[in-house]
Phi, psi and omega in degrees: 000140177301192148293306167299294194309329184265018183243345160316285218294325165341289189291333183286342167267344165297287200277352154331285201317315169310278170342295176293333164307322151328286153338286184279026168255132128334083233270128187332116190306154164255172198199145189224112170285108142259130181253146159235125193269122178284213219250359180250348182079040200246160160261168191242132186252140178075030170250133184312108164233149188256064189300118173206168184248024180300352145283009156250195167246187186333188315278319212260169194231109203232141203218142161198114186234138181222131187270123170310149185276202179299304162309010180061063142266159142225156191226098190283140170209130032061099178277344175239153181295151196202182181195121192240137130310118163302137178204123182223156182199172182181094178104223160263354203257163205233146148260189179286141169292182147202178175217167218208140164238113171262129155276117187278137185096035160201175199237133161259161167227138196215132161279075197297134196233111161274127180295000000 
């Protein structure tokens, strides 16, 4: 073999390679951090919070509920971009709603505050 033919055969296995590596990334979920807080800036363990899309409109439909943790956190992950209701609750007391936009291959974070 020549020079051309093993600098051929290179670039064509170079850029294969690209191509396939490329192809096959994946693109990361976004994820939504909720902290939620009392009326003390303290955190709250065992509050419901609820991420949804019942405020948009059709097809799609997106549900996520989760209970906070010690840190008052809960942790979400999402595979499409979305723009969500916030919903916390612990008992009887209701927080204020809110919505969170998630984008994927980033984490929004949003603070729930019970008044």
């Amino acid at each position: 073999m020549n020079n051309k033919s093993i600098l051929l055969i290179a670039f064509v296995i170079g850029i294969f390679s690209v191509l396939v590596s490329t192809s096959c990334n994946k693109e990361k979920p976004g994820k939504a951090v909720i902290t939620v807080l009392d009326s003390l800036n303290q955190p709250v363990y065992g509050a419901t919070v609820n991420l949804n899309s019942d405020n948009n409109p059709e097809p799609g439909i997106v549900k996520d509920k989760k209970v906070s943790d010690n840190n008052g956190k809960t942790y979400h992950e999402f595979p499409l971009e979305c723009i969500l209701q916030v919903e916390v609750s612990k008992g009887i007391l209701e927080a204020p709603k809110s919505n969170i936009h998630i984008i994927p291959g980033e984490t929004a974070e949003l603070t729930i505050k019970f008044k």
